[in-house]
N, C-alpha and C positions, 0 to 999 in steps of 0.2 A: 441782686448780686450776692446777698446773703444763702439765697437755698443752694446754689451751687457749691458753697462751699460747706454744706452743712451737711452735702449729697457724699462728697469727697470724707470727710468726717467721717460718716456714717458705714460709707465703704473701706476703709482704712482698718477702722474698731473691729469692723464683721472678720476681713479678712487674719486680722492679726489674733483674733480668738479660732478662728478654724485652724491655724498653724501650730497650736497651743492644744487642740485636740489631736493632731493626727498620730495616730501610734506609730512607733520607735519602729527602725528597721529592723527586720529579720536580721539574727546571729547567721552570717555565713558558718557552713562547719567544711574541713578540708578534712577527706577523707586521708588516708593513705593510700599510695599504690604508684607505678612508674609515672613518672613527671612526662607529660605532652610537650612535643615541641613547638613552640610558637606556630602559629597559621602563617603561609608566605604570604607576604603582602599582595595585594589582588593587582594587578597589571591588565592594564586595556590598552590596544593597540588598536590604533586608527587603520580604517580598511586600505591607507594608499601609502601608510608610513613602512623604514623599514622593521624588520622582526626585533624584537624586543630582548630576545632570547638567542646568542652567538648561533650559526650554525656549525655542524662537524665540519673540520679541510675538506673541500672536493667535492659539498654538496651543495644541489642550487635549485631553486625553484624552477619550476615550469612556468616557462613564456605564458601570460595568459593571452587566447585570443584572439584577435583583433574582431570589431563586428560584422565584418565582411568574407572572416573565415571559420568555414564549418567544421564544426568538430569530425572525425575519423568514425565512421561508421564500424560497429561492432563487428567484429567474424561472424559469419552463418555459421548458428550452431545446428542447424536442423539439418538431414541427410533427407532425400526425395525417396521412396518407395513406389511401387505402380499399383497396389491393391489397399483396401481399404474393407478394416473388418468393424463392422457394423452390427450395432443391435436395436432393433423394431420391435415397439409393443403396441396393443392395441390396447387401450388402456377400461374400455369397455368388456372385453370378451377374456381380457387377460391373457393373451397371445403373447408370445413370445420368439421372434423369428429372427436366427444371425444369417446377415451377410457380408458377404465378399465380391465387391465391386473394383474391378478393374478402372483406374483412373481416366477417366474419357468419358465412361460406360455410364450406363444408369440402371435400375432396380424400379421394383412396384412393389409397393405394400400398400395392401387395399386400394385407397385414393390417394394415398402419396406417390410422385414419384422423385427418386432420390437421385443426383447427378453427383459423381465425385469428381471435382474439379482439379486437385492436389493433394497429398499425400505423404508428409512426412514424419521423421522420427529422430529421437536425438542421436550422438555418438555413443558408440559404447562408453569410452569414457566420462559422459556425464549420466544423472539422473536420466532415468527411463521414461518415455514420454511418447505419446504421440498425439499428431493432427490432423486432419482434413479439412478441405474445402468443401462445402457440401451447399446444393442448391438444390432445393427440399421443396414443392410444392403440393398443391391438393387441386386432385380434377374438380373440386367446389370450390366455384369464386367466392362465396363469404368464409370461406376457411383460410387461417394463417399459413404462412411461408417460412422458409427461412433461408437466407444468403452469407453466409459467414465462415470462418474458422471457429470448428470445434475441439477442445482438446481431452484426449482420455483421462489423463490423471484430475484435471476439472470441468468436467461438465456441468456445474453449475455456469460458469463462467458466462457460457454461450451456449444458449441453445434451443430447440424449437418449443413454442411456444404455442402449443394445440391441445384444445379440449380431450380429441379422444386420441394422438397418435402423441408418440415418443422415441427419440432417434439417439444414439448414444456411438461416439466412438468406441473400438475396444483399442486398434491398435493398426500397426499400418505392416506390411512385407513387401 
């Protein structure tokens, strides 16, 4: 019964001598210059309660909803075109050959053959742009394909994926 209390002792004395060493706080110094307004108090608002915060006369949330109704699908912003201008490289011989594929139609370069499937382009009113459908094959079955939309201002995005051949949109009419 005695170490217990000799333990407490011993811890009391230690603690009350490190209190005894610790240096003085820093001197705050207040600079001069225009006084800051208080920070607004932080305010959290529960996701189901109402705003926290009045709104203006005459304004109101939108309905969210329900989960059996589907949001309004976006306007087509793309316009259709019937040609589709293209660039083919051969990336061995450093070839370099543009076409122009009618939407339906296909093209050959070398063992590729290119099918243009669609064709479109944005409105004048927006950014400049164009896309294709394009179904890209190679008359060699262990050579890759491709079946997608490409787009000219990103061709990284999407696009064929061959050793020695290279397809690029330029642009659609």
């Amino acid at each position: 019964m005695i170490r217990p209390l000799v333990a407490v002792a011993a811890l009391l004395a230690f603690a009350s001598a490190a209190r005894a060493q610790a240096p003085a706080p820093l001197p705050t110094v207040q600079t001069p210059g225009p006084a800051r307004p208080p920070a607004p108090p932080l305010m959290i608002q529960a996701p189901t309660g109402p705003p926290l915060v009045p709104m203006p006369p005459g304004m109101q949330l939108p309905a969210a909803p329900g989960p059996n109704v589907p949001a309004a699908p976006p306007a087509n912003p793309w316009e259709s075109r019937g040609t589709a201008d293209l660039v083919a490289l051969d990336k061995i011989d450093d070839r370099v050959v543009n076409l122009s594929v009618a939407v339906g139609q296909s093209a050959t370069f070398f063992h590729l053959t290119i099918v243009v499937r669609a064709c479109v382009v944005r409105p004048a009113d927006q950014p400049a742009d164009a896309a294709a459908y394009l179904d890209i094959s190679d008359s060699r079955p262990t050579q890759p394909g491709f079946h997608g939309w490409m787009l000219a201002n990103e061709p990284a995005a999407s696009l064929l994926q061959h050793p020695v051949y290279d397809v690029r949109v330029t642009g659609c009419h």
